[in-house]
N, C-alpha and C positions, 0 to 999 in steps of 0.2 A: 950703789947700783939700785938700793930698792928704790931712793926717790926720786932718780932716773927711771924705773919705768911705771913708778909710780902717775908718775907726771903725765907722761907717754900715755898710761891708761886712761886720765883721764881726759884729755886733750883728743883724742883717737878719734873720736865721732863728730868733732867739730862743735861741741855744743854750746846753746847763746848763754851758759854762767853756767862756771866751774869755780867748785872751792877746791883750796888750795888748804893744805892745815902744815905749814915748816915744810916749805918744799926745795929748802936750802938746806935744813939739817942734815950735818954730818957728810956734807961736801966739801970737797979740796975748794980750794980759791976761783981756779979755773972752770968747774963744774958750775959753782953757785953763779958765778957771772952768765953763765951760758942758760940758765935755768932763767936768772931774773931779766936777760935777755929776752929769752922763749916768749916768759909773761908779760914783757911790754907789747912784744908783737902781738900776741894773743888778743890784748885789750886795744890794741891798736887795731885790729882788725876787726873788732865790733864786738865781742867777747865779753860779758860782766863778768870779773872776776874779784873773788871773795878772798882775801888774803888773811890768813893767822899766822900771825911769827912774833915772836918775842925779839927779832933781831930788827931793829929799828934804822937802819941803814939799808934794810934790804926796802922797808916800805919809802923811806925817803928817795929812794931810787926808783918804786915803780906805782908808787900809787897817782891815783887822782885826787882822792875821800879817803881819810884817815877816823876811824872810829876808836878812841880809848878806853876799852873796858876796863873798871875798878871796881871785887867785888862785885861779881854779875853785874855792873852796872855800866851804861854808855854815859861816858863822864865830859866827852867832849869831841865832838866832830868837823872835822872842815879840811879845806885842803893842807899838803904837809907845810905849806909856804905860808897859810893865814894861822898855824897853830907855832909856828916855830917865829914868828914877828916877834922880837923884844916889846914887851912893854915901851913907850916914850920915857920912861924913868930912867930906864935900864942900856947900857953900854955891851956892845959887843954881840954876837950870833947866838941864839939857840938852836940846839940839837931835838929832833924828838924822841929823843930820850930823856934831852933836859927838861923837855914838857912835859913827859911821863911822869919823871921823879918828882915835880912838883907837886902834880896832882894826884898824885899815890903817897905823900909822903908821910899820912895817917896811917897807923893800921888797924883794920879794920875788926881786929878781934878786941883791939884796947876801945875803940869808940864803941862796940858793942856790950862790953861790961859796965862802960861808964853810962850806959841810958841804961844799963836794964838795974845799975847799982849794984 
């Protein structure tokens, strides 16, 4: 219920960009569909909207622009459809999540020790 009116609150005034921060967490199945519904139409209706979720199915569903932060850092941008293209090397579909775990596959607290020795 909170991010049901969560939502609601911030959508109310109609405003040209709303962020969004997991506005699927901790939704039944039917609720989340009906939310990442809301935010197609939203953005469909002229709407900048800023999406943060760790659920990567939710963004393959409603983004345009996908931004991967790793480590405070914007590690790679584009749409979900130019970040998930296999390699020409590579057989078979990426997920963005499979592009996630690629490009996170470091940890960043180990490459940290190893520069500073």
């Amino acid at each position: 219920m909170r991010q049901k009116t969560a939502y609601i609150q911030a959508v109310l005034h109609e405003p040209d960009v709303v962020f969004l921060d997991e506005p699927t967490s901790g939704l039944d199945p039917r609720a989340a569909r009906t939310i990442r519904e809301m935010i197609t139409d939203l953005a469909d209706a002229g709407t900048t909207v800023f999406l943060s979720t760790h659920i990567l199915p939710v963004v393959e569903d409603v983004a345009d622009t996908v931004g991967i932060l790793y480590d405070g850092r914007l590690v790679t941008e584009g749409s979900p459809e130019a970040l998930t293209q296999p390699a020409e090397t590579e057989a078979g579909t990426q997920t963005l999540e499979d592009v996630f775990l690629e490009l996170t596959e470091t940890d960043p607290a180990v490459d940290a020790e190893a520069r500073n020795g």
